[in-house]
Biopython code that builds the backbone (N, CA, C, O; Angstrom):
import numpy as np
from Bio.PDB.StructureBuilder import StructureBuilder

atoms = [
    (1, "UNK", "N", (40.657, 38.277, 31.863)),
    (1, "UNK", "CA", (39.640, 37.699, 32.717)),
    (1, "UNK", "C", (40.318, 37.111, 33.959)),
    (1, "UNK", "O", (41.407, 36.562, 33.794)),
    (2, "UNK", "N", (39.794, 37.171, 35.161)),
    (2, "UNK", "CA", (40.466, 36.721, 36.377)),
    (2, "UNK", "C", (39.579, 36.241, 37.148)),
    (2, "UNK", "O", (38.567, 36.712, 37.667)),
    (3, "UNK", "N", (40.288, 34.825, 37.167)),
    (3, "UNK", "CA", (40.042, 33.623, 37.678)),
    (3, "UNK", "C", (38.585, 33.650, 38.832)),
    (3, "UNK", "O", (37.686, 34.484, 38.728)),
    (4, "UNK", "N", (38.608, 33.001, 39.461)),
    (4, "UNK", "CA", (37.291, 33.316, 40.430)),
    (4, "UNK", "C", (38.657, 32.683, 41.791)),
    (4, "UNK", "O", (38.720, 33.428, 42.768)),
    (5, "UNK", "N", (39.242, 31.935, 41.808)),
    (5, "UNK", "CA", (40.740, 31.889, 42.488)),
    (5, "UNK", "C", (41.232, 33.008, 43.195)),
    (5, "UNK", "O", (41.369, 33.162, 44.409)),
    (6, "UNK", "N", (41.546, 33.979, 41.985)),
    (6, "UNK", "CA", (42.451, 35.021, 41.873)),
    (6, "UNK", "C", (41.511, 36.245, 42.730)),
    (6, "UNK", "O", (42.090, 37.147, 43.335)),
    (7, "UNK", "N", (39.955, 36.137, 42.689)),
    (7, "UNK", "CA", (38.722, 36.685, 43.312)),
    (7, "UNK", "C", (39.071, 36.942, 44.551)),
    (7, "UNK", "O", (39.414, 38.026, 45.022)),
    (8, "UNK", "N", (38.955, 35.712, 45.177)),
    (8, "UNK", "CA", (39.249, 35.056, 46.470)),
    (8, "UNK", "C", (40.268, 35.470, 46.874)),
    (8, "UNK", "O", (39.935, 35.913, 47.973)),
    (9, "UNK", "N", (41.416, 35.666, 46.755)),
    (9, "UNK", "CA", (42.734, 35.832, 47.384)),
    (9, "UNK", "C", (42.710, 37.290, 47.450)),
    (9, "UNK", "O", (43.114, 37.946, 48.410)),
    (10, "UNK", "N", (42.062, 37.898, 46.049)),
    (10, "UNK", "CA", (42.134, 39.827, 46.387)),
    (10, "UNK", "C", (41.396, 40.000, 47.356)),
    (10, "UNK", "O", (41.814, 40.633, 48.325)),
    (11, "UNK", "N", (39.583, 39.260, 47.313)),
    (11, "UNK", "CA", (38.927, 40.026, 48.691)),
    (11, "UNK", "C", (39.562, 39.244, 49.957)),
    (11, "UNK", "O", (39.143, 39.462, 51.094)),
    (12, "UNK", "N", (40.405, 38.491, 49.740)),
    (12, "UNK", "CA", (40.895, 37.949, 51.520)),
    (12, "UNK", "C", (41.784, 38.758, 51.701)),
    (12, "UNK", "O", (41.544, 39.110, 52.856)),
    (13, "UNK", "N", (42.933, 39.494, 51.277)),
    (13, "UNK", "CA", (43.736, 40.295, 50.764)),
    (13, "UNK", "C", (43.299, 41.529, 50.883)),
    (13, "UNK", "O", (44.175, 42.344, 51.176)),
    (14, "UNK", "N", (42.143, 41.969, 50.741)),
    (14, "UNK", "CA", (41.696, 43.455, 50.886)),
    (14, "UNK", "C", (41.477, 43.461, 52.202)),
    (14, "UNK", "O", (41.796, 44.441, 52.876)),
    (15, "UNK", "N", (40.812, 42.193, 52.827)),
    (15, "UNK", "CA", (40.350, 42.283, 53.979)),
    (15, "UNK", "C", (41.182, 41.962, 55.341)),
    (15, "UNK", "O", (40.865, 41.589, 56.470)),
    (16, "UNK", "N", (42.258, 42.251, 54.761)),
    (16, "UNK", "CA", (43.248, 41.561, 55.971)),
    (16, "UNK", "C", (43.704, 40.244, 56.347)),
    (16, "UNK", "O", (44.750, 39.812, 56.830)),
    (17, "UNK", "N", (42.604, 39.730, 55.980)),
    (17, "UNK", "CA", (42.849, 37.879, 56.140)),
    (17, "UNK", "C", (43.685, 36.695, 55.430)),
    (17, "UNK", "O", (43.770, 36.380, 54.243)),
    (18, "UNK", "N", (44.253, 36.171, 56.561)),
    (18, "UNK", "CA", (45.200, 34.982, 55.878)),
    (18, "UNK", "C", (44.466, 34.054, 55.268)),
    (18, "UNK", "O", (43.267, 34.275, 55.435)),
    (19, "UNK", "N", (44.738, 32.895, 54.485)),
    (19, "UNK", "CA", (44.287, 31.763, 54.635)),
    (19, "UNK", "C", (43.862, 30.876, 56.114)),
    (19, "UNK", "O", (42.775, 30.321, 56.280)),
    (20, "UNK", "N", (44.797, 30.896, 56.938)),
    (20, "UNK", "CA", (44.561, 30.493, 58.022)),
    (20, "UNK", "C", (43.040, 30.989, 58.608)),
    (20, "UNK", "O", (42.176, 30.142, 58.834)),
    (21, "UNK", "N", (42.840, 32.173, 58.792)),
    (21, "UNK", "CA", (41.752, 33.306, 58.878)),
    (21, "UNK", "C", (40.446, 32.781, 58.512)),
    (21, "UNK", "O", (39.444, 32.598, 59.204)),
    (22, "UNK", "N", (40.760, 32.496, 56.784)),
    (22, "UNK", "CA", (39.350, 32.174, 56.630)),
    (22, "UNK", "C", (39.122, 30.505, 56.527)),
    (22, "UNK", "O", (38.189, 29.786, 56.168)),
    (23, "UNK", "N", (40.222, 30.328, 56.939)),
    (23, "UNK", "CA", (40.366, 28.433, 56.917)),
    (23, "UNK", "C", (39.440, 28.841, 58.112)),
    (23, "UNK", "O", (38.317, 28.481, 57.758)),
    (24, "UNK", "N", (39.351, 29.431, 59.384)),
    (24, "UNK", "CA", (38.904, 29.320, 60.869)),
    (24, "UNK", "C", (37.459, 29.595, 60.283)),
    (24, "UNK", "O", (36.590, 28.752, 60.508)),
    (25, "UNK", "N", (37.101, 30.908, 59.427)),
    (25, "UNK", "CA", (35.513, 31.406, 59.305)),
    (25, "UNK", "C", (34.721, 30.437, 58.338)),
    (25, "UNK", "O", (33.504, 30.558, 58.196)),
    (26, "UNK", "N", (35.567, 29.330, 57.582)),
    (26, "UNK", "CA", (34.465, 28.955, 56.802)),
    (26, "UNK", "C", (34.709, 27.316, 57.043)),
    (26, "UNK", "O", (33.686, 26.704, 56.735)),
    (27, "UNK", "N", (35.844, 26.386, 57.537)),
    (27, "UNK", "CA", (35.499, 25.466, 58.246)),
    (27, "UNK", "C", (36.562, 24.420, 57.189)),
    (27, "UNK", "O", (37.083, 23.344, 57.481)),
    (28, "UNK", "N", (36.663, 25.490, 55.417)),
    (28, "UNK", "CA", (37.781, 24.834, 54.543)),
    (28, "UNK", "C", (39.226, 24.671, 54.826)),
    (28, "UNK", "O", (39.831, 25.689, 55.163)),
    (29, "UNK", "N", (39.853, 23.591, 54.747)),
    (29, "UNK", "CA", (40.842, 23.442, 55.006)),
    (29, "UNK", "C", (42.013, 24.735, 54.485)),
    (29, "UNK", "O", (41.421, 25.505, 53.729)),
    (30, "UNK", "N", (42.974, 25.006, 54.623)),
    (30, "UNK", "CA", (43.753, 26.175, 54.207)),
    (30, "UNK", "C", (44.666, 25.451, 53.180)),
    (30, "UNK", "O", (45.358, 26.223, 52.516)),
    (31, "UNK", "N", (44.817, 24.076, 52.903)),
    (31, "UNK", "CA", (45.154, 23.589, 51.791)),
    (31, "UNK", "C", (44.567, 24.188, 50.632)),
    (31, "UNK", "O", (44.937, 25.114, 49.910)),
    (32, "UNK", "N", (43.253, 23.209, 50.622)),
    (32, "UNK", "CA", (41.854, 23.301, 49.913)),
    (32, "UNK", "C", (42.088, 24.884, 48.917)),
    (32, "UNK", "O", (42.307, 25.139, 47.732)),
    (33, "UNK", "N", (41.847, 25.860, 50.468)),
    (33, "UNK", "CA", (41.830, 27.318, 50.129)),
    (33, "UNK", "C", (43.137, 27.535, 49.097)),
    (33, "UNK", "O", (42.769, 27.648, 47.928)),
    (34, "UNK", "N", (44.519, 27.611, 49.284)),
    (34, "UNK", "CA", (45.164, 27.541, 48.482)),
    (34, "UNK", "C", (45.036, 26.838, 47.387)),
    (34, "UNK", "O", (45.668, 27.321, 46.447)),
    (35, "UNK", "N", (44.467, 25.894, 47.153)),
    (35, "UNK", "CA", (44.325, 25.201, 45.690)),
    (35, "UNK", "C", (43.311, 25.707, 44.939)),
    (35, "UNK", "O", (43.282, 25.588, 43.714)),
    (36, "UNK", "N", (42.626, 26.163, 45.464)),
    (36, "UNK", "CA", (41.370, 27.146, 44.938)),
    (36, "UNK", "C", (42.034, 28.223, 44.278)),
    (36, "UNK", "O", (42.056, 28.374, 43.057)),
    (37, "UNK", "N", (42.715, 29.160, 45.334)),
    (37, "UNK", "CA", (43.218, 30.357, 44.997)),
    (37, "UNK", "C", (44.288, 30.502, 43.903)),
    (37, "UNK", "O", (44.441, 31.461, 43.146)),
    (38, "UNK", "N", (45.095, 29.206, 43.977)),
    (38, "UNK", "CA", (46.004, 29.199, 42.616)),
    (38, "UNK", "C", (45.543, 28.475, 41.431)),
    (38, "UNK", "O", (46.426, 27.931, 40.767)),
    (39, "UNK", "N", (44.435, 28.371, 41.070)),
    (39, "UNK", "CA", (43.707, 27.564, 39.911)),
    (39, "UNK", "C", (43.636, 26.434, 39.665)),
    (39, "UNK", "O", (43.367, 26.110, 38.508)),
    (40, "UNK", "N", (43.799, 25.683, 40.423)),
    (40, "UNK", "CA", (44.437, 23.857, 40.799)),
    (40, "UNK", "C", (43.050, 23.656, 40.709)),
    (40, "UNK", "O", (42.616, 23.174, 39.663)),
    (41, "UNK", "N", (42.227, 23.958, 41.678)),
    (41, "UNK", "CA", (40.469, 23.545, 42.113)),
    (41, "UNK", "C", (39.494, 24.552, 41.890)),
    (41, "UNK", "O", (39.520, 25.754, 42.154)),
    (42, "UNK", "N", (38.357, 23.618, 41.186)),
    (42, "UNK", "CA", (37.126, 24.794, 41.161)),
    (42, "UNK", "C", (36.385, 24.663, 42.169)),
    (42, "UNK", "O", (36.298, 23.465, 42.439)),
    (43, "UNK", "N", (35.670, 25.441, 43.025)),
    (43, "UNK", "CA", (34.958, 25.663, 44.367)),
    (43, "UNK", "C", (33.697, 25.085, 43.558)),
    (43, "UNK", "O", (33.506, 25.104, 42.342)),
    (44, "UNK", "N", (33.173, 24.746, 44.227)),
    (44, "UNK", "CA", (30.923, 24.365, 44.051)),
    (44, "UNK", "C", (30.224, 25.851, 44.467)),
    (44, "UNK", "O", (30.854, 26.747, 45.029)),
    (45, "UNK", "N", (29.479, 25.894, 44.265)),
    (45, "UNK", "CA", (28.471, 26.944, 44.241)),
    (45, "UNK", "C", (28.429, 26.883, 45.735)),
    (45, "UNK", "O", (28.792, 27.968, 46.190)),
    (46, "UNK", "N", (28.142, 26.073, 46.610)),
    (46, "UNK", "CA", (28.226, 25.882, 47.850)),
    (46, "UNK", "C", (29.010, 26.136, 48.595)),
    (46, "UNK", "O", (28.731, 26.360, 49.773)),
    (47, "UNK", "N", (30.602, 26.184, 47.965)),
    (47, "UNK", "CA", (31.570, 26.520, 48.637)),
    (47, "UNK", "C", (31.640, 27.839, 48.607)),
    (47, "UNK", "O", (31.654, 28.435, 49.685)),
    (48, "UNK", "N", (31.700, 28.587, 47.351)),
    (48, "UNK", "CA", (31.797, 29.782, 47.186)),
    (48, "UNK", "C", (30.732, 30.485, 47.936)),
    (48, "UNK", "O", (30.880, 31.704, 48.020)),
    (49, "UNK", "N", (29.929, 30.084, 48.368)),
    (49, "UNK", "CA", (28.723, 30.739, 48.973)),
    (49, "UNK", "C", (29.144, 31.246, 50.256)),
    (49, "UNK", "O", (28.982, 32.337, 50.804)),
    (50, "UNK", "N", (30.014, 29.655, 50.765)),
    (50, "UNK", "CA", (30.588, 29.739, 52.271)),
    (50, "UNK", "C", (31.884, 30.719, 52.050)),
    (50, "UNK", "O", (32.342, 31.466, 52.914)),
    (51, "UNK", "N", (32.097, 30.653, 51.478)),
    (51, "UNK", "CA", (33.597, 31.849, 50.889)),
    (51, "UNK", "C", (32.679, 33.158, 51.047)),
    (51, "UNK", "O", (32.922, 33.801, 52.068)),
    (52, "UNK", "N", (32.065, 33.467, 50.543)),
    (52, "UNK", "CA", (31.161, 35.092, 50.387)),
    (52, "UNK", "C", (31.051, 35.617, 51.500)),
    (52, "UNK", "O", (31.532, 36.696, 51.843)),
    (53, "UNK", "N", (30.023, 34.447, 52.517)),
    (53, "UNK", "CA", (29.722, 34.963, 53.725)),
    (53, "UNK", "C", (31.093, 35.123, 54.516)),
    (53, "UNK", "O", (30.773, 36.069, 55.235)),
    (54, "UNK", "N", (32.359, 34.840, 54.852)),
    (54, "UNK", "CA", (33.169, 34.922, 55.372)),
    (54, "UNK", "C", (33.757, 36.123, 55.094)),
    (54, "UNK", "O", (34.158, 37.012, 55.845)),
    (55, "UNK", "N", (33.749, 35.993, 53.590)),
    (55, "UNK", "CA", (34.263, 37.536, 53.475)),
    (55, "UNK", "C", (33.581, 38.635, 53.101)),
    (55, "UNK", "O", (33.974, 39.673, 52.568)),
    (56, "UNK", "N", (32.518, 38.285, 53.439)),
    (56, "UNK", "CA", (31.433, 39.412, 54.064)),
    (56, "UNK", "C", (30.966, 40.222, 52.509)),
    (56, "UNK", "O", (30.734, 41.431, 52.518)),
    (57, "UNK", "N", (30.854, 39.296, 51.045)),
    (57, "UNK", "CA", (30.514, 40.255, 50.143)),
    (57, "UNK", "C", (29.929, 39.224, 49.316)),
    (57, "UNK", "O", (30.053, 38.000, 49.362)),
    (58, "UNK", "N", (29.067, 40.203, 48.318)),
    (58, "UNK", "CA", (28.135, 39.261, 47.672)),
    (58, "UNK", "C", (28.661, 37.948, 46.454)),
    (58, "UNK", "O", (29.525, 38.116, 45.594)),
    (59, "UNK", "N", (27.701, 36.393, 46.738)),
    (59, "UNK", "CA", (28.493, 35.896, 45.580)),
    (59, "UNK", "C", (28.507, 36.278, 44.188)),
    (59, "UNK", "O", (29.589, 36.163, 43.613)),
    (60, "UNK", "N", (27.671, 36.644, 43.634)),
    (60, "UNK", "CA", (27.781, 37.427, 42.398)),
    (60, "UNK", "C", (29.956, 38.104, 42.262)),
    (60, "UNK", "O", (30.727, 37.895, 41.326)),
    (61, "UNK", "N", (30.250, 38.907, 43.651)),
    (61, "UNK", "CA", (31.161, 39.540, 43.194)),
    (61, "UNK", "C", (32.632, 38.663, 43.113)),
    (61, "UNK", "O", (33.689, 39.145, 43.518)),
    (62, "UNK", "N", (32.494, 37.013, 42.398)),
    (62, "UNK", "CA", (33.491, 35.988, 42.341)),
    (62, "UNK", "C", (33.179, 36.339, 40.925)),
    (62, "UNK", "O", (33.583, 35.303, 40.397)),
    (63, "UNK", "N", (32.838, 36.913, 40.156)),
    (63, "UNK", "CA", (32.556, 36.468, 38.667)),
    (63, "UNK", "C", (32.520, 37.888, 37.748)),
    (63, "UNK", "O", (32.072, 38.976, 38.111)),
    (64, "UNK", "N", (32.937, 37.651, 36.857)),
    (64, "UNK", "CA", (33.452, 38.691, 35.385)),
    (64, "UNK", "C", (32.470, 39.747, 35.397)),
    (64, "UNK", "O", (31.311, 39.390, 35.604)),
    (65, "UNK", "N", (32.624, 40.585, 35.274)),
    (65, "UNK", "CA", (31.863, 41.934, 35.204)),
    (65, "UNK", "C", (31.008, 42.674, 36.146)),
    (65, "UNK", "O", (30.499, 43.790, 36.041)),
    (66, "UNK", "N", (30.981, 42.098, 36.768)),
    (66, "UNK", "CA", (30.693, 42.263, 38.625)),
    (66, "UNK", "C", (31.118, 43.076, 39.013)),
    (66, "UNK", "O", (32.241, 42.750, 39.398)),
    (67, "UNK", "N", (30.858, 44.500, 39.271)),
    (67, "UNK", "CA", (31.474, 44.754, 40.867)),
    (67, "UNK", "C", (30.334, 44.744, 41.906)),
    (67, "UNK", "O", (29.116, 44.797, 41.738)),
    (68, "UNK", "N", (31.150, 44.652, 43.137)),
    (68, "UNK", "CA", (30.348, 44.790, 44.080)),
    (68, "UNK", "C", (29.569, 45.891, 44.424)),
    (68, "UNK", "O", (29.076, 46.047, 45.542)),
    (69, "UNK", "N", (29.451, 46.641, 43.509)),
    (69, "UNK", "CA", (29.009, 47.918, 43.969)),
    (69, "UNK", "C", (27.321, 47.811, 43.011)),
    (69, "UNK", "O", (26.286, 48.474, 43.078)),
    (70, "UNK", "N", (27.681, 46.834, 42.318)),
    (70, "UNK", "CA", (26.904, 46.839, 40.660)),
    (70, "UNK", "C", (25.753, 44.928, 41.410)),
    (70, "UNK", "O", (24.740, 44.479, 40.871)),
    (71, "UNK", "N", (26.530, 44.278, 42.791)),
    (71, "UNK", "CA", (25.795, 43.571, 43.032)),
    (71, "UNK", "C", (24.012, 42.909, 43.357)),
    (71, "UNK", "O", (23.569, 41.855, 43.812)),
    (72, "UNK", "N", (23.456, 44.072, 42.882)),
    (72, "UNK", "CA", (21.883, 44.283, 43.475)),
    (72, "UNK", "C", (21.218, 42.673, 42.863)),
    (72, "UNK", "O", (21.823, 42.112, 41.950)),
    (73, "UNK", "N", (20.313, 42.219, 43.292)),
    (73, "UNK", "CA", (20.144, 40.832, 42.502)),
    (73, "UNK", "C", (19.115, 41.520, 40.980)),
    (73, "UNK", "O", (18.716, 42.677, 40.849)),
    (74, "UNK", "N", (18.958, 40.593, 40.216)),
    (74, "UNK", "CA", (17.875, 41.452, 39.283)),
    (74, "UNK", "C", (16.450, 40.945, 39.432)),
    (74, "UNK", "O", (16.071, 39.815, 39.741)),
    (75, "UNK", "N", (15.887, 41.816, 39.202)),
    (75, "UNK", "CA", (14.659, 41.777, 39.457)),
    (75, "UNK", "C", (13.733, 40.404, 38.708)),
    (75, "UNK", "O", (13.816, 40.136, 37.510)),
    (76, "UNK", "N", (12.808, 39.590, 39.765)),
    (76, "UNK", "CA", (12.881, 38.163, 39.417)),
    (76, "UNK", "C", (11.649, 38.603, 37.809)),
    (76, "UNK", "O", (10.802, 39.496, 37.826)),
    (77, "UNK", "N", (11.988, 37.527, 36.440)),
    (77, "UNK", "CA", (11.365, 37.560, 35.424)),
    (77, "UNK", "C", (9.304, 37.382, 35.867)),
    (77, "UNK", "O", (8.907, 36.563, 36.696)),
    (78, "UNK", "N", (8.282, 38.404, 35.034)),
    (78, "UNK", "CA", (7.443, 38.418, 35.114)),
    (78, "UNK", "C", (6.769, 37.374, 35.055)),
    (78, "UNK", "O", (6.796, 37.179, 33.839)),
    (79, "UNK", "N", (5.814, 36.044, 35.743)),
    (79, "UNK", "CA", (5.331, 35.020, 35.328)),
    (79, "UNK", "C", (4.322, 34.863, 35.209)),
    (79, "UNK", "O", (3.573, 35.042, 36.169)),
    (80, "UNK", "N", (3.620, 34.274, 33.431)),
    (80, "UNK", "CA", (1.848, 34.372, 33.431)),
    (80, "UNK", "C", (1.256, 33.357, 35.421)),
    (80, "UNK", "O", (1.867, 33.126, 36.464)),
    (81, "UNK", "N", (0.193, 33.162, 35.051)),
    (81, "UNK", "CA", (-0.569, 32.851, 36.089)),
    (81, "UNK", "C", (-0.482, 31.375, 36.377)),
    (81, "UNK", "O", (-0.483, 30.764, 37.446)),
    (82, "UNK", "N", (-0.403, 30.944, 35.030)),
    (82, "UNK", "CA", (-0.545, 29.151, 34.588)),
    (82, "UNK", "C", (1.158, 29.059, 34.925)),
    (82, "UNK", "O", (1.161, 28.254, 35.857)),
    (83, "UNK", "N", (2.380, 29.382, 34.717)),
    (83, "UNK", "CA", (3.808, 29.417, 35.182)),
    (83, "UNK", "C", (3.938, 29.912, 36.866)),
    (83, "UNK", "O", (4.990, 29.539, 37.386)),
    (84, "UNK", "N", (3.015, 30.687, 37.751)),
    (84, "UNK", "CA", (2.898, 30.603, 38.735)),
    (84, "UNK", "C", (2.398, 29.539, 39.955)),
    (84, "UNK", "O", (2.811, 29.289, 41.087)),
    (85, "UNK", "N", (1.193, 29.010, 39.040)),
    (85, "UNK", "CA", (1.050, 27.984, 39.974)),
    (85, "UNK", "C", (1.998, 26.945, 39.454)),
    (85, "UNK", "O", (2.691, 26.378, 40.299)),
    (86, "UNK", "N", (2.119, 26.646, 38.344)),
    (86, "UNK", "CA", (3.035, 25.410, 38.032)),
    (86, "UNK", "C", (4.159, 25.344, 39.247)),
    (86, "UNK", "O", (4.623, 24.440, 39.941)),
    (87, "UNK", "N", (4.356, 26.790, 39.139)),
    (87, "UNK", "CA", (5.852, 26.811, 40.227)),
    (87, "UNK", "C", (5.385, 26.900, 41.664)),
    (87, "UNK", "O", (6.386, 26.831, 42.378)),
    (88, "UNK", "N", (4.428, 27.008, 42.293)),
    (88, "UNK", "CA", (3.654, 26.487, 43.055)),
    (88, "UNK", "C", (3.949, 25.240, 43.588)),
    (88, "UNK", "O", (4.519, 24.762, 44.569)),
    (89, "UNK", "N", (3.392, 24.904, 42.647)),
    (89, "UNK", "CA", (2.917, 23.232, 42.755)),
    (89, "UNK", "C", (4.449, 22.754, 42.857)),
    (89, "UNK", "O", (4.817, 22.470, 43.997)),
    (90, "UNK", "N", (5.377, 22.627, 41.839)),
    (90, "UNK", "CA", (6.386, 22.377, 41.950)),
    (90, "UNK", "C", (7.192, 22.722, 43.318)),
    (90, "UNK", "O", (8.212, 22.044, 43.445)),
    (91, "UNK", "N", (6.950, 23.585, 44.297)),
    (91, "UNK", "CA", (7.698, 23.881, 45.484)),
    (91, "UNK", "C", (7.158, 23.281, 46.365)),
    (91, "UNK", "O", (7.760, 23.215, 47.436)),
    (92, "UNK", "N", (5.774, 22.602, 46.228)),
    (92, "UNK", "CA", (4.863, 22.290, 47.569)),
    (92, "UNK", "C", (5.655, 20.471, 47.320)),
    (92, "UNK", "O", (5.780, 19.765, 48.321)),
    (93, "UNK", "N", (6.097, 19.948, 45.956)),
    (93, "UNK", "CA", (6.371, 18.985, 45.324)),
    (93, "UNK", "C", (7.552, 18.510, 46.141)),
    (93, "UNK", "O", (7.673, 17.473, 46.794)),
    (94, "UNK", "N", (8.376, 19.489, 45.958)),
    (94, "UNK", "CA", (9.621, 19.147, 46.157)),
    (94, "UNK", "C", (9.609, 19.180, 47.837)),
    (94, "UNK", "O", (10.085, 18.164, 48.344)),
    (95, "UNK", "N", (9.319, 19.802, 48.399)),
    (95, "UNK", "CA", (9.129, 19.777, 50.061)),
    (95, "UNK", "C", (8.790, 18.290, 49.986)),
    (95, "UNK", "O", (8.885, 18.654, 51.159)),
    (96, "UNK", "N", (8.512, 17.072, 49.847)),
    (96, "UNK", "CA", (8.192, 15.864, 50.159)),
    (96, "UNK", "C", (8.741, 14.759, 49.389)),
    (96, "UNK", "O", (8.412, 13.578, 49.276)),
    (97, "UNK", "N", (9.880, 15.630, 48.776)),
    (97, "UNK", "CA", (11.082, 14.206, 48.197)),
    (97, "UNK", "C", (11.808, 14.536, 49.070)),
    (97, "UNK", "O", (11.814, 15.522, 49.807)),
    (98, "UNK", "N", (12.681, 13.355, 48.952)),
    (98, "UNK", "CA", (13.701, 12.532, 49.705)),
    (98, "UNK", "C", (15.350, 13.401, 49.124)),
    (98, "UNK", "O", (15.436, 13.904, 48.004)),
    (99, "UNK", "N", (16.155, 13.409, 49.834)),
    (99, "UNK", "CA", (17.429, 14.601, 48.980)),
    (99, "UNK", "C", (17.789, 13.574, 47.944)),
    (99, "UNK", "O", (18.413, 14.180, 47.072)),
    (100, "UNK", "N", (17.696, 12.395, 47.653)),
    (100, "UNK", "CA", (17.558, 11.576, 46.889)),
    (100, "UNK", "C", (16.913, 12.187, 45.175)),
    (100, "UNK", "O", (17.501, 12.440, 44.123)),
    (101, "UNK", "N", (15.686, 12.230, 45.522)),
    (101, "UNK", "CA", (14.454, 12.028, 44.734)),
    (101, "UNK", "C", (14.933, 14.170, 44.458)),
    (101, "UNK", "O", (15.050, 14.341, 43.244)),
    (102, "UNK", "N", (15.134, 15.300, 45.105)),
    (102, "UNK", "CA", (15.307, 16.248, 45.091)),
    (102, "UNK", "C", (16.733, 16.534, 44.159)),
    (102, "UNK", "O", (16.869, 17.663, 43.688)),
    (103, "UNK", "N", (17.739, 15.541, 43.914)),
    (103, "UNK", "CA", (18.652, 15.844, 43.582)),
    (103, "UNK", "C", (18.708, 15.505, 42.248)),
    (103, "UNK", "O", (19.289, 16.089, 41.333)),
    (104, "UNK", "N", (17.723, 14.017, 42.223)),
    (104, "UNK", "CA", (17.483, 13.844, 40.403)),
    (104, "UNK", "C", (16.258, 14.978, 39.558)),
    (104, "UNK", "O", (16.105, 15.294, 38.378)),
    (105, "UNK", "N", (15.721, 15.259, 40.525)),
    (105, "UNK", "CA", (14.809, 16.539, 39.654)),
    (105, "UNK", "C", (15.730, 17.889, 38.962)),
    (105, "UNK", "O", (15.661, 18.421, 37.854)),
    (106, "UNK", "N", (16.705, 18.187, 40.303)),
    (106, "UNK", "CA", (17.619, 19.072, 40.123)),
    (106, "UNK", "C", (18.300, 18.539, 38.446)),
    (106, "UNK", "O", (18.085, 18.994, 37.322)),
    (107, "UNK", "N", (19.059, 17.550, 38.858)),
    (107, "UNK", "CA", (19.755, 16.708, 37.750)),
    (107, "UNK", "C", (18.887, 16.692, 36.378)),
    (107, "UNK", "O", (19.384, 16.688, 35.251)),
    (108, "UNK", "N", (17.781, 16.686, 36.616)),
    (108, "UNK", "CA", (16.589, 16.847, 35.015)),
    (108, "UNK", "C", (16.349, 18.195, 34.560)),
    (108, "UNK", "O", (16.266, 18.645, 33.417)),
    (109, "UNK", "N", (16.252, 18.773, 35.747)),
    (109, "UNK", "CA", (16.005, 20.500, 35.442)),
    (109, "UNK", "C", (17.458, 21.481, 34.378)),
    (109, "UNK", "O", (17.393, 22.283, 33.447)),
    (110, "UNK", "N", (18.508, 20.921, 35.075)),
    (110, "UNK", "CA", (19.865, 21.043, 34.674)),
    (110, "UNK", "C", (20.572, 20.956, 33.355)),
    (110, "UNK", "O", (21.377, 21.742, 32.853)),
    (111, "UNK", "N", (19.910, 19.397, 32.739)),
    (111, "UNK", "CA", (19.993, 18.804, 31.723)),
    (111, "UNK", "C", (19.066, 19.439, 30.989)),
    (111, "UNK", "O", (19.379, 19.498, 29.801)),
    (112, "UNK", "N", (17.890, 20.009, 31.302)),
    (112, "UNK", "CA", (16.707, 20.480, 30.413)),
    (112, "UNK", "C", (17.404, 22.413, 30.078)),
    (112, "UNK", "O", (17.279, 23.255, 29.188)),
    (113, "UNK", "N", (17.911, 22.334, 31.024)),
    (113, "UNK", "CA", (18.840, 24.038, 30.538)),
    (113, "UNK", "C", (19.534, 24.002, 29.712)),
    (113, "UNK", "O", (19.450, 24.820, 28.797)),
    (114, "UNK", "N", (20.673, 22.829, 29.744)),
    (114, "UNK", "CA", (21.744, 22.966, 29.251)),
    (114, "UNK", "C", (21.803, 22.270, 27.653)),
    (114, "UNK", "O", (22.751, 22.423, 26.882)),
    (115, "UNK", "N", (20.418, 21.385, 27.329)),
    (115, "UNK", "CA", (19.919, 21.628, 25.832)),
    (115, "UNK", "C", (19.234, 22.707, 25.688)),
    (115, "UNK", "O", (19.429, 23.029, 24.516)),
    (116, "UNK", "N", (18.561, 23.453, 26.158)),
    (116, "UNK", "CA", (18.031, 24.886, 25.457)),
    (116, "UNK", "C", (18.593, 25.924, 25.268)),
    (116, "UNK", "O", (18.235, 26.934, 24.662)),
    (117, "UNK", "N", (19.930, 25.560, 26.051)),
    (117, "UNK", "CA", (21.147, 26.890, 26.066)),
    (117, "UNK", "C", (22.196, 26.394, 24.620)),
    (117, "UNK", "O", (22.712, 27.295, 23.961)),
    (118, "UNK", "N", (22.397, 25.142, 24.289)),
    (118, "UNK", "CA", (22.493, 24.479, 23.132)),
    (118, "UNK", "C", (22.153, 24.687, 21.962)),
    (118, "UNK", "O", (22.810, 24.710, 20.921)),
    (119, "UNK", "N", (20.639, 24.904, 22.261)),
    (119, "UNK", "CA", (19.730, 25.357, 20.731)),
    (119, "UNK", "C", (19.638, 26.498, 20.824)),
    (119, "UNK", "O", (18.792, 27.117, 20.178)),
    (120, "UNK", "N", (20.581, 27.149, 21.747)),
    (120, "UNK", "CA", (19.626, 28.779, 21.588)),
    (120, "UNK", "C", (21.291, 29.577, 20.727)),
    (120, "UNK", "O", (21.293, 30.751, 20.359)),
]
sb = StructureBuilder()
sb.init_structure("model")
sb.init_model(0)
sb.init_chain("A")
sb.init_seg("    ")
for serial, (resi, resn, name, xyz) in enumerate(atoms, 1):
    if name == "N":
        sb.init_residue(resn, " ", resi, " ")
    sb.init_atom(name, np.array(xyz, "f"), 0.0, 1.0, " ", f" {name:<3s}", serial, name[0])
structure = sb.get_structure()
């Protein structure tokens, strides 16, 4: 299995680019980038995002069984009518919290996965 680090350094590496390179396209320090790339630091979802777009390929293709060729997103799960508006409602919801009030919902939603992924 190889690293999501080790990811990073092949597509900067395929693509010609130094650290320096993509230190300039994504705004991360070229420290940072090296500590990433040798397994020292894990990137945020956020970072890696800013990593993707720089190197011009999908985030999906940082992670195990991926290729980029195999990147298509999947097709979003079917939802009854009563799970549509819920999620509705829930988006019109969240447009009028505070990043505050948006980040503890996140934080509940998170916690509510990660017991059902528990029991499952």
């Amino acid at each position: 299995m190889i690293g999501i680090g080790a990811r990073i350094r092949q597509a900067r590496l395929e693509r010609g680019l130094s650290q320096g390179d993509l230190e300039s396209k994504t705004g991360l320090l070229r420290c940072y980038l090296s500590r990433v790339e040798n397994g020292h630091t894990e990137p945020s979802l956020q970072t890696l995002a800013r990593l993707a777009a720089a190197l011009e390929m999908p985030l999906v293709g940082f992670f195990d069984g991926v290729a980029e060729e195999e990147a298509a997103p999947a097709p979003p799960p079917q939802l009854s009518a009563e799970e549509l508006k819920f999620l509705t409602q829930m988006r019109e919801f969240a447009g009028t919290l505070s990043e505050q009030g948006r980040q503890q919902v996140l934080g509940l939603a998170q916690k509510m996965a990660a017991e059902k992924s528990d029991r499952a």
